[in-house]
C-alpha positions as CSV (number, residue, x, y, z in Angstrom):
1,X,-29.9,-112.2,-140.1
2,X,-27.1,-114.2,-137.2
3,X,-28.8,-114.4,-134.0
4,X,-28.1,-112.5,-131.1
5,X,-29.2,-112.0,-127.7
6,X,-32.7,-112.7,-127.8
7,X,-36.1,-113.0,-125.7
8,X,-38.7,-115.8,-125.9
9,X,-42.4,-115.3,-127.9
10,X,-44.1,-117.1,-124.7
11,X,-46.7,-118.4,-127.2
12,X,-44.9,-120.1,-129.5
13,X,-41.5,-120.8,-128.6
14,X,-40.0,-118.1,-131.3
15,X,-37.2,-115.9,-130.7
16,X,-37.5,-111.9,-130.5
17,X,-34.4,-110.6,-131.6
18,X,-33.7,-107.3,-129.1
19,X,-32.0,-104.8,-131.6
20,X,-35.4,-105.0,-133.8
21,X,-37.5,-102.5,-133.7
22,X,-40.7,-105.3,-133.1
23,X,-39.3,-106.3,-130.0
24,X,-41.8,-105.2,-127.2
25,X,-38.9,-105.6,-125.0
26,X,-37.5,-102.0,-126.0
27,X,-41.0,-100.0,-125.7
28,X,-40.5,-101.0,-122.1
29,X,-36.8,-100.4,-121.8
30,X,-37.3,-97.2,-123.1
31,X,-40.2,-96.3,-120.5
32,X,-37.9,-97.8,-117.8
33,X,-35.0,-95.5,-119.1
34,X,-36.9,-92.8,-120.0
35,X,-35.2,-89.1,-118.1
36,X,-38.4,-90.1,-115.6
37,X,-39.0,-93.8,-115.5
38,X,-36.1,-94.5,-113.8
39,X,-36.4,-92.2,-110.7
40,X,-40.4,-92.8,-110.3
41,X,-39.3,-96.8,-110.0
42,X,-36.4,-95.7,-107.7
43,X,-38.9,-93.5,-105.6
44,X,-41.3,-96.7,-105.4
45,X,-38.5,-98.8,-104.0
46,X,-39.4,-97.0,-100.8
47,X,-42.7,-98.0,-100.6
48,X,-46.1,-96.8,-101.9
49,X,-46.7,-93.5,-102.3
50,X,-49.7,-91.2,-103.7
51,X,-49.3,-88.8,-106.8
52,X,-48.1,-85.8,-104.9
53,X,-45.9,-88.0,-102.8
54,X,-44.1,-88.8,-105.9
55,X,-44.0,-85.4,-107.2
56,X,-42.5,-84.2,-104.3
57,X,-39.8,-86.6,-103.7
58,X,-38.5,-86.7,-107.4
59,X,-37.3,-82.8,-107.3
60,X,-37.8,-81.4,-111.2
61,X,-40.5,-83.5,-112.4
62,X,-43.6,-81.7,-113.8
63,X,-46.9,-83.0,-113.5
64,X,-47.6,-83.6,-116.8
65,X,-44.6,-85.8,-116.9
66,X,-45.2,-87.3,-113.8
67,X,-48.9,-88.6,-115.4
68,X,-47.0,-89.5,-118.6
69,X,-44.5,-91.6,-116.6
70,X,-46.8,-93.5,-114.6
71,X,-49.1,-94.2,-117.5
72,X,-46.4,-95.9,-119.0
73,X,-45.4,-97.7,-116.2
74,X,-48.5,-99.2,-115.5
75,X,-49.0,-100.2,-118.8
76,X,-45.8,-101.8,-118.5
77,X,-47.0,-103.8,-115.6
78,X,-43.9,-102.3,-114.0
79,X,-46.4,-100.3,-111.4
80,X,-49.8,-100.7,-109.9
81,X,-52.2,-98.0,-109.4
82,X,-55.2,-98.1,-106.7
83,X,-57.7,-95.6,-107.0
84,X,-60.1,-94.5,-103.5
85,X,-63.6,-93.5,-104.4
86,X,-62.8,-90.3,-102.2
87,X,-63.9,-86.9,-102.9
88,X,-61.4,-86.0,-104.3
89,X,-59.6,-89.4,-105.6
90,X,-57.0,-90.7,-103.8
91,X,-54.6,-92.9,-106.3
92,X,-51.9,-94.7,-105.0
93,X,-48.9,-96.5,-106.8
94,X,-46.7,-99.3,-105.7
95,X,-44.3,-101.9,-107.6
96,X,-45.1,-104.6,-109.4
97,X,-42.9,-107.4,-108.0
98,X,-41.3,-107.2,-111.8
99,X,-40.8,-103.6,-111.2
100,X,-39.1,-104.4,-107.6
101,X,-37.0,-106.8,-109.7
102,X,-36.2,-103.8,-112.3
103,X,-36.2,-101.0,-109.2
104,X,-33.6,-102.5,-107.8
105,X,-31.5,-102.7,-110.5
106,X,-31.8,-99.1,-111.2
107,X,-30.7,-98.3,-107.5
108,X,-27.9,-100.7,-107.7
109,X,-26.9,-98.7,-110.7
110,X,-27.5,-95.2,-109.4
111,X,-25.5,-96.3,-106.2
112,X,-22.6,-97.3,-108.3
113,X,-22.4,-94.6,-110.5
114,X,-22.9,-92.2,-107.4
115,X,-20.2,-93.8,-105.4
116,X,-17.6,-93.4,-108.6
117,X,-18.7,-89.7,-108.8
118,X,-18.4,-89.1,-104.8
119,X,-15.1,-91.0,-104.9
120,X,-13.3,-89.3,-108.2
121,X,-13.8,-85.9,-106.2
């Protein structure tokens, strides 16, 4: 196989090579891309928020998926999650400063892509 863009094995120097399916690169580019990832990392961008603060400020998304997402996410290491020992729990999540990193991308992208719409109209 020629080599092509690749990522680093931290461990032992080895190469990952991106377009195989072993590369842990693309579990995470596809929670990061997934139809919910991306807008629960933009939300973030704006600071920390609680689980219904997110729900509400990402119109359309279901709880269920909401959980999903931010499971992911914080597997990921992309997200943190802080739990209060209130009655009922109070869990907050906030970006990772690799998910700042990634966040910001994502808005960069979104406001490019929004401009070229708002402009070919």
């Amino acid at each position: 196989m020629t080599e092509g863009p690749q990522l680093l094995q931290p461990e032992s120097g080895k190469r990952y090579e991106v377009f195989h399916t072993d590369c842990p690169a693309r579990d995470v580019l596809s929670h990061v891309t997934s139809r919910w990832g991306v807008w629960v990392l933009i939300s973030l961008r704006g600071g920390d928020r609680r689980f219904y603060e997110l729900r509400e400020s990402i119109q359309g998304i279901s709880e269920k998926m909401l959980a999903q997402s931010l499971r992911a996410l914080v597997q990921d290491e992309l997200i943190w999650r802080e739990v209060e020992s209130t009655t009922p729990p109070q869990v907050t999540y906030g970006l990772t400063e690799f998910g700042r990193d990634i966040g910001e991308s994502l808005e960069e992208l979104f406001n490019r892509l929004d401009e070229r719409i708002v402009n070919s109209r």
